[in-house]
Structures are given as C-alpha cells and as structure tokens.
MMTF fields as JSON, N, C-alpha, C and O atoms, coordinates in Angstrom:
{
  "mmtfVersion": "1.0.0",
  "mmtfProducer": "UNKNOWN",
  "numBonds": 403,
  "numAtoms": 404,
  "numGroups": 101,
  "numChains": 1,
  "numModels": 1,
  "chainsPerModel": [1],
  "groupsPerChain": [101],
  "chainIdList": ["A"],
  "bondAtomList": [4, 2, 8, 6, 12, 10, 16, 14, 20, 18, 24, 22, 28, 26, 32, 30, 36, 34, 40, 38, 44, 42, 48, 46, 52, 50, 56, 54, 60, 58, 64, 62, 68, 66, 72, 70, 76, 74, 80, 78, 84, 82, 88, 86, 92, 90, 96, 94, 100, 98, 104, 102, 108, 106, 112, 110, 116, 114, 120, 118, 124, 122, 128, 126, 132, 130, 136, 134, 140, 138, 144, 142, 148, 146, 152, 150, 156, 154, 160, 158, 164, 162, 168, 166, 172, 170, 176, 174, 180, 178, 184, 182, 188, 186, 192, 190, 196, 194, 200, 198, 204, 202, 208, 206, 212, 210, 216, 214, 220, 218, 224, 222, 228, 226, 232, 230, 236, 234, 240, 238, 244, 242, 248, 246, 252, 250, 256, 254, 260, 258, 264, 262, 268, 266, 272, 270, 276, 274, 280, 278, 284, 282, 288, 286, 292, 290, 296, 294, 300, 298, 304, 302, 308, 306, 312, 310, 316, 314, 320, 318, 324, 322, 328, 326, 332, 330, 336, 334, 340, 338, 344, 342, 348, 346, 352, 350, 356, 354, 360, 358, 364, 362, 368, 366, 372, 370, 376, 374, 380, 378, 384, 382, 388, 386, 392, 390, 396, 394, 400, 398],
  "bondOrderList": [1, 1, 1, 1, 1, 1, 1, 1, 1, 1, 1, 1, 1, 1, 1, 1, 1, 1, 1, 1, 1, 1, 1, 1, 1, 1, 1, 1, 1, 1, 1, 1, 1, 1, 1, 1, 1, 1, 1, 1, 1, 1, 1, 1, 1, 1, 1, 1, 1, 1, 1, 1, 1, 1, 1, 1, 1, 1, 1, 1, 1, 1, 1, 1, 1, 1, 1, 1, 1, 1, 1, 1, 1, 1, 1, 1, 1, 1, 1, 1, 1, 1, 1, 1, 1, 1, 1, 1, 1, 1, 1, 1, 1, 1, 1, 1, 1, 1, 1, 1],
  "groupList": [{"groupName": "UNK", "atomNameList": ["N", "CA", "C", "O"], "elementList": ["N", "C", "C", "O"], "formalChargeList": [0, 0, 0, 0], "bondAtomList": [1, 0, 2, 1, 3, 2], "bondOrderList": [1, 1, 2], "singleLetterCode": "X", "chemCompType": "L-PEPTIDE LINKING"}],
  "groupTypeList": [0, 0, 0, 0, 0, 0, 0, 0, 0, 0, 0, 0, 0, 0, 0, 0, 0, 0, 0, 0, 0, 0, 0, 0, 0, 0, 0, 0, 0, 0, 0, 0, 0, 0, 0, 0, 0, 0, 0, 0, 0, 0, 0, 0, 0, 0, 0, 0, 0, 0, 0, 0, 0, 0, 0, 0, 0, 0, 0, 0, 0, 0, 0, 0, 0, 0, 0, 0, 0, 0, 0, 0, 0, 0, 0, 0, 0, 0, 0, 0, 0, 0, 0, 0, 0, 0, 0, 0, 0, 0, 0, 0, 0, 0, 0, 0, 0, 0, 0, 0, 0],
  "groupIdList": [1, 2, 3, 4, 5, 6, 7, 8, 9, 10, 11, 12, 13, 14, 15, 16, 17, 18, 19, 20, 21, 22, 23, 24, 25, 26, 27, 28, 29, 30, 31, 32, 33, 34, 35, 36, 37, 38, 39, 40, 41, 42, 43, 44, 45, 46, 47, 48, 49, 50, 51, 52, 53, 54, 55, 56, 57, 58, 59, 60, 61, 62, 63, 64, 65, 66, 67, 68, 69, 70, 71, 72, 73, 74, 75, 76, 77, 78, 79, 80, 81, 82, 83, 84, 85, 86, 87, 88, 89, 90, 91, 92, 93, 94, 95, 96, 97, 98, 99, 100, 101],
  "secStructList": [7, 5, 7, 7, 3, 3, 3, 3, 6, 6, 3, 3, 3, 3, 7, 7, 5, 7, 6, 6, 6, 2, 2, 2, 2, 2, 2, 2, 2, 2, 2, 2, 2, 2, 2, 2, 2, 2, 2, 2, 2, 2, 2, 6, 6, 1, 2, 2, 2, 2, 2, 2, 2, 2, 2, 2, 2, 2, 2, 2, 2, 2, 2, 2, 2, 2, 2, 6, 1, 7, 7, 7, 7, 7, 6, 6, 2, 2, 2, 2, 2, 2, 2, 2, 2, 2, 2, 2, 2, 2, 2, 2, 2, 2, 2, 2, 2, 1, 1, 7, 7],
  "xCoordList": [-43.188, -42.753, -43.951, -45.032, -43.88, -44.861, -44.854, -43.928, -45.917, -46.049, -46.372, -46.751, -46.32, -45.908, -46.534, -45.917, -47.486, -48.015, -47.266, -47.626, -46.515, -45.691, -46.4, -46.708, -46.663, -47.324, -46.175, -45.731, -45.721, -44.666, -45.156, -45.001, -45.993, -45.899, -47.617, -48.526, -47.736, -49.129, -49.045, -49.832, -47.881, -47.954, -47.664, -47.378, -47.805, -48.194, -47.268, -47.331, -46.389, -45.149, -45.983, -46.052, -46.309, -46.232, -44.536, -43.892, -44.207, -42.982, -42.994, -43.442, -42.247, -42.129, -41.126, -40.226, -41.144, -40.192, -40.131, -41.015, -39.021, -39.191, -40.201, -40.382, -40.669, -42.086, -41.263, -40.111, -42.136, -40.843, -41.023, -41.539, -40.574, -39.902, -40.156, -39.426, -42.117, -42.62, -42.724, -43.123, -42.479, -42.414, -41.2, -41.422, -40.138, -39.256, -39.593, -39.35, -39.979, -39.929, -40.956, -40.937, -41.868, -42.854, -41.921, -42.346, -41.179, -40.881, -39.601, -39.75, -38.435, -37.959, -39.057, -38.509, -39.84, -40.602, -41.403, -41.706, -41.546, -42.237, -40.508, -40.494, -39.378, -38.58, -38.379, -37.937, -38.551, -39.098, -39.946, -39.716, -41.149, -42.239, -42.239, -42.762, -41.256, -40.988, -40.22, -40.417, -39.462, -38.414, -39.307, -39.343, -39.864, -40.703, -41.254, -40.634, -42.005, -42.37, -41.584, -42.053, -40.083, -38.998, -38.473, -38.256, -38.296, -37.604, -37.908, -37.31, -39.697, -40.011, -40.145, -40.241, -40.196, -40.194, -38.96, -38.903, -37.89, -36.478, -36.008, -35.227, -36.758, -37.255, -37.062, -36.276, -38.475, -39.439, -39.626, -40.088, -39.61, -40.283, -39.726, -40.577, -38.013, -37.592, -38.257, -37.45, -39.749, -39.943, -39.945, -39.024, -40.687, -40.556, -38.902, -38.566, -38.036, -37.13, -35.812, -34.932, -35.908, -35.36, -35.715, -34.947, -37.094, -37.422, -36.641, -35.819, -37.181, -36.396, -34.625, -34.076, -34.179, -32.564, -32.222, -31.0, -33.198, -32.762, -33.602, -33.267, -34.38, -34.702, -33.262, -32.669, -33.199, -32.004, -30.626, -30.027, -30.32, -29.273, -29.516, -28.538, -31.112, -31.169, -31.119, -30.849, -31.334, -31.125, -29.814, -29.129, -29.041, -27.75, -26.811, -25.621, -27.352, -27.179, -27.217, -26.492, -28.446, -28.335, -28.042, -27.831, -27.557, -26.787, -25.495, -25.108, -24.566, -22.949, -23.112, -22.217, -24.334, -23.849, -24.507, -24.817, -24.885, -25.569, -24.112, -23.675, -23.588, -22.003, -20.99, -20.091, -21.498, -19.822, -20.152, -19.431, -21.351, -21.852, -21.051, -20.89, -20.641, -20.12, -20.839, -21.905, -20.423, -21.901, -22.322, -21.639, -23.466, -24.287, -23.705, -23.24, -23.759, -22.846, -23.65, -24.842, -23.472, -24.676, -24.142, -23.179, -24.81, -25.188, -23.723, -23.234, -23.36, -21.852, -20.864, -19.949, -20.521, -20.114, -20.013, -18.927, -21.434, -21.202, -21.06, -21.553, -20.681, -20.711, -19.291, -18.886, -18.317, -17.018, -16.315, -15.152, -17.047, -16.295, -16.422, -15.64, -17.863, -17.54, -16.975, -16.033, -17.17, -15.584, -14.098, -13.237, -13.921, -12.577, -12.148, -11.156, -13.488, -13.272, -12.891, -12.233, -13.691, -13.635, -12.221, -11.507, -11.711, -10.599, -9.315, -8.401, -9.435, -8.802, -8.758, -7.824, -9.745, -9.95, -9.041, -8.146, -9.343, -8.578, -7.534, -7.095, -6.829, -5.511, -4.774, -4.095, -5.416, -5.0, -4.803, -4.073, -5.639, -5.927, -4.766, -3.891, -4.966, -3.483, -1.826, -0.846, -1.779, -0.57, -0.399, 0.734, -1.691, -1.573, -0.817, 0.044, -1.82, -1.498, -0.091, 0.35, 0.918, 1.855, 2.959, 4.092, 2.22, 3.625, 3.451, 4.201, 2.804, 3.012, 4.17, 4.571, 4.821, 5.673, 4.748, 5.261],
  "yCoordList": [0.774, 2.078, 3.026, 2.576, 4.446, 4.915, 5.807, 5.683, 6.753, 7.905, 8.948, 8.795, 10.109, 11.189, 12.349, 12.357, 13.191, 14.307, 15.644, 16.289, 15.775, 17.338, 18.29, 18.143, 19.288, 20.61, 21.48, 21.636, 22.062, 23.404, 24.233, 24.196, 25.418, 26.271, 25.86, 25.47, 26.004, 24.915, 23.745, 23.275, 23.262, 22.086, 20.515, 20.707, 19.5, 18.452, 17.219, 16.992, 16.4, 15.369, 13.882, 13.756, 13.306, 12.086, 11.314, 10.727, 11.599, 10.689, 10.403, 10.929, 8.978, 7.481, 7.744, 8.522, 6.974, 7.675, 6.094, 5.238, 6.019, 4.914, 5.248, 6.322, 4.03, 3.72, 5.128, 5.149, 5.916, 6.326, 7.726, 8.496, 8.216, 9.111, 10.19, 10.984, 10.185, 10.74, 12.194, 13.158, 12.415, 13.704, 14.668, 15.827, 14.197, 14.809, 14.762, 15.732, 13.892, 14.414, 15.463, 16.237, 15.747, 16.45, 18.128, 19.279, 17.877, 18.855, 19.215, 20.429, 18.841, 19.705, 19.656, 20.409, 19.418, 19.864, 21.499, 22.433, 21.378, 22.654, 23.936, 25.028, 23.161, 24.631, 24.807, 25.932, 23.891, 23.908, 24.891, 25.706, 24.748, 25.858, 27.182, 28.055, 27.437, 28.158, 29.488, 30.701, 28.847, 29.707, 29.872, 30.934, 28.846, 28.751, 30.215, 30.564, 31.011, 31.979, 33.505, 34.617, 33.023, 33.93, 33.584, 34.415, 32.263, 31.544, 31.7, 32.028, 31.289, 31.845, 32.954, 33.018, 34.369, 35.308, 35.402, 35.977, 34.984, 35.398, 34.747, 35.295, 33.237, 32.835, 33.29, 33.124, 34.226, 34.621, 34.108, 33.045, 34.064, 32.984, 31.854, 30.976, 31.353, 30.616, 29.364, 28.435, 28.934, 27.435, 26.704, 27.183, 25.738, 25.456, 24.808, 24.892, 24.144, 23.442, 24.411, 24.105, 25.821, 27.159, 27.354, 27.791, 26.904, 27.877, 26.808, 27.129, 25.486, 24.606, 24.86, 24.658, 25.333, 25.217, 26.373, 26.522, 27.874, 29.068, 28.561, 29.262, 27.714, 26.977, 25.95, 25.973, 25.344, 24.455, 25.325, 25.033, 26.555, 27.517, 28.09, 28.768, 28.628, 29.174, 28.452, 28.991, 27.123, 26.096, 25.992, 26.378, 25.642, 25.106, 26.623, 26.454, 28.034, 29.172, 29.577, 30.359, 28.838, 28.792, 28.15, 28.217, 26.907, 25.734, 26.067, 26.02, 26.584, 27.611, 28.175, 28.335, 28.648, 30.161, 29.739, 30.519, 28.593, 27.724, 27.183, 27.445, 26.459, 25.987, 26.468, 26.147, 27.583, 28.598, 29.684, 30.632, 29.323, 30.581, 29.55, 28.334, 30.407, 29.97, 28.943, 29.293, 28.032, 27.127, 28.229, 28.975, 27.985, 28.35, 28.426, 27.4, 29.478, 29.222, 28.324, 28.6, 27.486, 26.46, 27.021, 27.771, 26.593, 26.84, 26.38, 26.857, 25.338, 25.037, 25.67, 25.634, 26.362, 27.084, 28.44, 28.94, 29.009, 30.429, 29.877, 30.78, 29.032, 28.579, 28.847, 29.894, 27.95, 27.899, 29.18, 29.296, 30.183, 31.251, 32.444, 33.386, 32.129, 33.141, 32.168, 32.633, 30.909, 30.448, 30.85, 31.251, 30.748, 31.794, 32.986, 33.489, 33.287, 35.287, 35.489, 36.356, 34.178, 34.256, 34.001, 34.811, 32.713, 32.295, 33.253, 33.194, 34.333, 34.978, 36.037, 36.312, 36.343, 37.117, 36.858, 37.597, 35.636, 35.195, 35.149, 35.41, 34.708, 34.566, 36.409, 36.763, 36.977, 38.681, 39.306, 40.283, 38.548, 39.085, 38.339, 38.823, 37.343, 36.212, 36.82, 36.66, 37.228, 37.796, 39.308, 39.785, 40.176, 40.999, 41.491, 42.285, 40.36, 39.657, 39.266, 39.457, 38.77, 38.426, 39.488, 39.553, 40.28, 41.304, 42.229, 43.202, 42.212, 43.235, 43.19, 42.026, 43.844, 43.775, 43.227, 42.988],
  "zCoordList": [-59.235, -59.671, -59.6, -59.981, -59.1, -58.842, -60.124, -60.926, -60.35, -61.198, -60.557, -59.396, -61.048, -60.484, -61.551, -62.616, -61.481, -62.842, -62.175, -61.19, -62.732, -62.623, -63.368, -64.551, -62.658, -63.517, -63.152, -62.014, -64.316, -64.994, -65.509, -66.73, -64.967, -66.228, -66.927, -66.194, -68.071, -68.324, -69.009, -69.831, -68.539, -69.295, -67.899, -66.717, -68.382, -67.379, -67.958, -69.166, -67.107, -67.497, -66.326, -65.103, -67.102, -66.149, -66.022, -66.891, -64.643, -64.287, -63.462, -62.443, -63.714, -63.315, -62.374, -62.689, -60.755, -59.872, -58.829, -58.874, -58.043, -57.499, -55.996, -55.422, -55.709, -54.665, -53.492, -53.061, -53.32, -51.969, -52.351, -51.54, -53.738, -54.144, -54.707, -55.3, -54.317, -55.148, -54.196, -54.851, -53.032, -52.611, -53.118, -53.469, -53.123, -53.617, -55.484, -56.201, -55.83, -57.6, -57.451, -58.408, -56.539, -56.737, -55.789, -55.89, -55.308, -54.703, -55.737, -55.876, -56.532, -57.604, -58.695, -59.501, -59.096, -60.085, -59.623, -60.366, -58.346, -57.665, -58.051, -58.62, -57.46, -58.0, -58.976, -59.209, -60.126, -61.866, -62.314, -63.208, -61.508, -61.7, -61.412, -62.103, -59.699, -59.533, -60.484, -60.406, -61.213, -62.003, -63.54, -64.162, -63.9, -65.199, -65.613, -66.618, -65.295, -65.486, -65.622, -65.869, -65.331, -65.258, -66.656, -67.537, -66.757, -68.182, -69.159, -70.183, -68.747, -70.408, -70.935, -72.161, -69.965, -70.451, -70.964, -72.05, -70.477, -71.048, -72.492, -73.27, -72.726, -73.765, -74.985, -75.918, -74.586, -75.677, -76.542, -76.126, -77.565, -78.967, -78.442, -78.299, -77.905, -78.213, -77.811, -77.805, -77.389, -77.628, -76.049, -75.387, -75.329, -74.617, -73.924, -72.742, -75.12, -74.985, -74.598, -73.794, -75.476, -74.641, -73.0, -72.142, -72.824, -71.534, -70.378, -69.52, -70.667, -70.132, -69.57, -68.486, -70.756, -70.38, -70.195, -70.237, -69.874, -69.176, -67.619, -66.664, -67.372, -66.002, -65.238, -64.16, -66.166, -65.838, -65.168, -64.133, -66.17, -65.353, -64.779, -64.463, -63.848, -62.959, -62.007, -60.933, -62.031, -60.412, -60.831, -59.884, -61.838, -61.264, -60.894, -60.628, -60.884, -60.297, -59.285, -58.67, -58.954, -57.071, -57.029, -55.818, -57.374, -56.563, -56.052, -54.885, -57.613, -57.262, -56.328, -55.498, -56.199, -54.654, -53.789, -52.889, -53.746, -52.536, -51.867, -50.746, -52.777, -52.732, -52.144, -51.367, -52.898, -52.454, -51.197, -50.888, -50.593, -49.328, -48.354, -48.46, -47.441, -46.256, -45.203, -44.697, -44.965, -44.044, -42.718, -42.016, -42.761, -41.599, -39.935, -39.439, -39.278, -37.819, -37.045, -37.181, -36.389, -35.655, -34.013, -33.849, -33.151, -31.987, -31.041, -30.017, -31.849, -30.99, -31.465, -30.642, -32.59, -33.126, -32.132, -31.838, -31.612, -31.476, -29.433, -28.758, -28.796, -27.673, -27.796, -27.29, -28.484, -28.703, -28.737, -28.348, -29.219, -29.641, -28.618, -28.486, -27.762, -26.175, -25.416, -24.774, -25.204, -24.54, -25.085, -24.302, -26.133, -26.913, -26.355, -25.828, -26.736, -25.798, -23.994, -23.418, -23.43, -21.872, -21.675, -21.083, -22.234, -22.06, -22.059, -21.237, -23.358, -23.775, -22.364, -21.611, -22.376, -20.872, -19.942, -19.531, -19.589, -18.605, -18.265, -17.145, -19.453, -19.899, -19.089, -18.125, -20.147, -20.455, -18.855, -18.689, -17.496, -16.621, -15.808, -15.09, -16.062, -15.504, -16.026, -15.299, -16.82, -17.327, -16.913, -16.839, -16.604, -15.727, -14.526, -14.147, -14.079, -12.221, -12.278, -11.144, -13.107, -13.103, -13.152, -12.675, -13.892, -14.424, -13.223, -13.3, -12.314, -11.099, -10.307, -10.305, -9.699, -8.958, -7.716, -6.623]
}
C-alpha cells in the first residue's frame, strides 16, 4: 500500500492509496486545492470541516454540468454529416433531373 501527502490549502493528509494509484490520488487532491481557496472564503469562520463540504459541492457541480453537457463532436461525427449534406445534394439534383420533361 503506498502513501500519498496531499497538500490542500495549508494543511497536509497522509493517504494510504493502492500501489498504482498514487497519481490519480494526487491528481483529485490537486482539484481539492484548486477550489480550496474559493471555499474557504465562502466559509468564513465556519471551520475547516465547512470549507471541506462547500469544496465537495463545487466538484460534484461540475460534475452535473460535466454530465449534462452534450458529448463532444469527434471527427467521425463531423465526416458523417458532410456526407449527409453531399448525399442530400445529390439526391435534390437526381429528383431534379427527373422531374424534367
């Protein structure tokens, strides 16, 4: 089992993480920190264990609208869709050609 020293803010957590795992505990502890300085101001008196759980609802805040954003268009995605348009073309020009006397 490996260990892991998370710095938040000014304070320091030794955690225990499996062999492997310590980039990622070290990488959400970094978006921990990230928000920390937003939290505790919003805080204020209320105590580290406050700042903590106005941190906690700002990741699971972006997570919802991480969630609920539309996925990303990928490259086969935007291929498909000027074949759509050509096709459509085609079509429109073929039904043209047809309706002529």
């Amino acid at each position: 089992m490996a260990m892991v020293t998370l710095k938040i803010g000014d304070l320091s957590f030794e955690v225990a993480c499996r062999d492997g795992g310590e980039a990622r505990l070290m990488q959400a502890g970094a978006l921990i920190d990230e928000r920390w300085a937003s939290a505790r101001r919003a805080a204020g008196s209320g105590g580290v264990q406050r700042t903590f759980l106005l941190t906690a609802l700002m990741l699971a805040d972006a997570l919802i609208e991480a969630r609920e954003a539309p996925p990303p268009e990928t490259p086969a995605d935007v291929a498909l869709g000027r074949i759509a348009e050509r096709l459509e073309t085609l079509a429109a020009a073929l039904e043209d050609e047809a309706a002529k006397p």
